[in-house]
N, C-alpha and C positions, 0 to 999 in steps of 0.2 A: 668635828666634822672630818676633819685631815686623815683623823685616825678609825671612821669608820669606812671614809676611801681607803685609807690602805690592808685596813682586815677584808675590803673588800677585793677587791685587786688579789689579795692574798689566797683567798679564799677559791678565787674564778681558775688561781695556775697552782692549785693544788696535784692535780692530777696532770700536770703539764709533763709530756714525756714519756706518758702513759698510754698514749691512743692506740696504738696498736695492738698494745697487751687487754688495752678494754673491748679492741675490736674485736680478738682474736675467738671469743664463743659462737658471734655471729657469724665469722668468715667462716668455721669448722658446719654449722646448722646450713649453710646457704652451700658450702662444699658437697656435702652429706648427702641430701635431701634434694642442690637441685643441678649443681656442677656434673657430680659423679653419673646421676641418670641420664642426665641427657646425654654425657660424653657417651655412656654406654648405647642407646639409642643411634644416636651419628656413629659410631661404630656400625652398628649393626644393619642397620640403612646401608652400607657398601658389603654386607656379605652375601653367601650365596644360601638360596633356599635346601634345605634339607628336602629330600621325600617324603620321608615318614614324621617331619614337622621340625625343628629349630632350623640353627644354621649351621654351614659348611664353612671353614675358616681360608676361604677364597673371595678375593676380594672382588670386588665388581661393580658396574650400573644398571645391574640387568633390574634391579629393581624401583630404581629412576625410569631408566628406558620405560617399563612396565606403566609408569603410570601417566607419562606424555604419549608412548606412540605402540598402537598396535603393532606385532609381526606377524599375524597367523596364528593358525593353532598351533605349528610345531615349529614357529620362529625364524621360518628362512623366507619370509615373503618381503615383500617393502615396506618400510613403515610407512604408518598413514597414523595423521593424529588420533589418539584416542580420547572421546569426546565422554563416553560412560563415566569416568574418574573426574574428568574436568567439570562434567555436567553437576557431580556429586559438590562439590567443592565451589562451585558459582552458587549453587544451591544453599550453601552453608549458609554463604556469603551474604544472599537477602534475605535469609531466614533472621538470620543474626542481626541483619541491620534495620529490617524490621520489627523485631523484639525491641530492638533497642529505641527503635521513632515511638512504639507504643508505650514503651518503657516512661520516658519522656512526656509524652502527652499526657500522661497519667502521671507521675510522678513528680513533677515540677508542680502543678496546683494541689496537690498534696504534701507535698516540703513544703509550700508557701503559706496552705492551712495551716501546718507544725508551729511553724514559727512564728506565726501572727496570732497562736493563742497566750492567755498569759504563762508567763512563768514555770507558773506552780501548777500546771495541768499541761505540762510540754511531753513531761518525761509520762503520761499514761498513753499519749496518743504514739507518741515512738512502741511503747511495751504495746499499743495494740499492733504496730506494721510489724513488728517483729516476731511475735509469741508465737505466729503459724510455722515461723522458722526455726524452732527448734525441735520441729522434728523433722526426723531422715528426710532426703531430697526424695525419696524410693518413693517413700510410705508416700509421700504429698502428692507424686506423679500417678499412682498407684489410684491413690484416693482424688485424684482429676479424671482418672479413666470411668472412672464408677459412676463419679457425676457427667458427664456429660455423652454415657453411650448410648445406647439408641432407645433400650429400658430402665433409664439411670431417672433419678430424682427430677434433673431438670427436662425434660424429654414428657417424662409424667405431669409434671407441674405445669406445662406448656401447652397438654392436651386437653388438662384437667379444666385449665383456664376458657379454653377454646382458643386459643391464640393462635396452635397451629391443631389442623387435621388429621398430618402424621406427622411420626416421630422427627426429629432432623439423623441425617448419617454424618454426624463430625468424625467418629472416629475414626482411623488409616487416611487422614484430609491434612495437607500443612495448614486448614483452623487448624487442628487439634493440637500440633506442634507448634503452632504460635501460640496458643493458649497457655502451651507447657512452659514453654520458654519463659512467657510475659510474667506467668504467674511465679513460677521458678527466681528470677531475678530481678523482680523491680524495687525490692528494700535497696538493694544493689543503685537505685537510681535517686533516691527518696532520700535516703540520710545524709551523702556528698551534696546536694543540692540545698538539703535542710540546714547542714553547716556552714552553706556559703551566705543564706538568707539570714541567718540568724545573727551572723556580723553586719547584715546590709544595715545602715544607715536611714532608718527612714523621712529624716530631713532632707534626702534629696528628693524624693519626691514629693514632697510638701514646696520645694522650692521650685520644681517643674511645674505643678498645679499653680501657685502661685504666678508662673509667667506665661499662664493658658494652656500648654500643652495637656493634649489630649491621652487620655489613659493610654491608648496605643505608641503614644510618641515615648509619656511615659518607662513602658515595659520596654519597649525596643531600643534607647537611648540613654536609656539614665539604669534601668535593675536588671536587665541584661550582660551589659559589659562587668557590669560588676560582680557579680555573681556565676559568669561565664568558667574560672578554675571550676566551680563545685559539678556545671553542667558537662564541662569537661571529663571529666573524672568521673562523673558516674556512668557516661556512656561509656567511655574506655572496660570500666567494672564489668559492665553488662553485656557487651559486643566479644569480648575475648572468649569468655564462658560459655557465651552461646555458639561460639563459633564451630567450638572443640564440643558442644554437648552431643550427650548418646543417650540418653536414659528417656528425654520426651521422645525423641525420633523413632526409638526404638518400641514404647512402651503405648506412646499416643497415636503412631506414623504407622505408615506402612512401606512397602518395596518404592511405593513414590515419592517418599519424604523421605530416602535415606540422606543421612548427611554426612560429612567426613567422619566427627566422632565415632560413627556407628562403625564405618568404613575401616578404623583403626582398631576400633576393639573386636571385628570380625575376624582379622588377620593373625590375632593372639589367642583363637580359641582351639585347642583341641591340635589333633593334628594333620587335618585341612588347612590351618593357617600358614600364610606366609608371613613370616617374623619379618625381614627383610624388607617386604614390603610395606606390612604397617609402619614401620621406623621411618621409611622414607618418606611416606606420608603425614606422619607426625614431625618429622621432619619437616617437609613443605608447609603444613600449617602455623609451626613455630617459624620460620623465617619470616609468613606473611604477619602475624604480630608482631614482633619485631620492628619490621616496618611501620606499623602503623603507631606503635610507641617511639620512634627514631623519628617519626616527621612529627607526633604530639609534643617530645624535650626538646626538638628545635623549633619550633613554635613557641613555646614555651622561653626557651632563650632569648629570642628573637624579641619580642613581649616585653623581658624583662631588660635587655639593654637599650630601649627604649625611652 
């Protein structure tokens, strides 16, 4: 016994002295891919716009200013806030966090379906939440325009039935970009929820039943708290992604459903765009996650020293 403790021990500080050298692929992949872009980005967020399209290697906030406070057409008037950019960006904001309640609503009794079937037929109903997801994000959004435009399958199937009269007009509607969105990211809600369930214990609530509580006291008291990281986490998954997304807004949306992402990838096209400002933009959107991952780990800490 002595002697499988100490091959063991032995075994654990093999690599002891090593950590850095083992970290060192990750550090170079997370340098590469996400260090070096954004630094370039936050660069470029303080330079000045070109004419004829990149930038000018002058430094600035005209492109900050640009998205808090109007000046005029030709910049010499008083600022006044500009509400257009903030309107786009409020916008994201319950788009996003609406995705994400319906995410949720839907997704929490479908991880709870997963894991409450047996075993051996766990892993077909995960390959069915996911199999729509391998393919392109494009082709999916693409093939959601088809389905639900004004003479798309369901529109026909709807009249065919007699359900409705006329067609419905979802399409250039935030339905349609919630649609994109919900249907875009809710594995994103499903599987962290699924993996929280599937370590739940379900003697606790055989022990709540047991002491009369009611199904509701149940779920709110006893398989909530517990299961709470997984519901954590897959809203974070799914709030972030949508926050920044461009391809429903653009593809399902119209000029009233723009949202920031679109707003950022507008700025990088051709040579109408202002680089500078999209950066600054993408910029303001990463600080505001940021934040909301900064108050999630210290909740999280807080939690944990407990």
């Amino acid at each position: 016994m002595a002697g499988q403790i100490a091959s063991s021990g032995k075994a654990s500080n093999i690599y002891s002295g090593y950590g850095l050298r083992l970290m060192l692929p990750s550090w170079l992949l997370i340098g590469i891919l996400l260090v070096i872009p954004v630094g370039i980005m936050l660069v470029y967020s303080f330079l000045t716009k070109e004419f004829r399209g990149g930038v000018i290697w002058e430094f600035s906030l005209v492109a900050y200013d640009q998205f808090f406070f109007d000046r005029g057409l030709f910049g010499d008037e008083e600022p006044v806030i500009e509400w257009t950019y903030i309107s786009i960006f409020w916008r994201s904001i319950w788009q996003a966090g609406l995705a994400t309640l319906l995410c949720l609503i839907i997704g929490f009794p479908t991880a709870w379906f997963i894991a409450t079937r047996p075993t051996n037929t766990r892993a077909v109903w995960l390959f069915l939440i996911t199999i729509p997801y391998w393919v392109n994000l494009l082709i999916r959004t693409i093939s959601m325009k088809f389905l639900i435009r004004d003479e798309g399958p369901m529109n026909e199937f709807l009249l065919w039935t007699g359900v409705l009269s006329e067609p419905l007009s979802i399409i250039n509607t935030n339905v349609a970009v919630q649609l994109g969105l919900f249907y875009s990211y809710l594995p994103f809600m499903v599987l962290p929820i699924y993996a929280s369930v599937e370590r739940y214990d379900f003697a606790y609530s055989e022990a709540a039943a047991d002491l009369y509580a009611s199904k509701w006291t149940i779920l709110r008291s006893v398989i909530l708290p517990v299961v709470k990281p997984g519901i954590i986490a897959g809203c974070i998954l799914v709030f972030v992604p949508s926050l920044g997304a461009f391809l429903a807004p653009d593809l399902l949306g119209g000029a009233k459903t723009f949202m920031i992402g679109s707003l950022i990838e507008e700025q990088f096209k051709g040579n109408a765009g202002n680089w500078p400002f999209g950066a600054a933009a993408a910029m303001i959107l990463l600080s505001m996650v940021l934040v909301v991952l900064i108050f999630y780990a210290r909740a999280q800490n807080q939690e944990a020293t407990k």
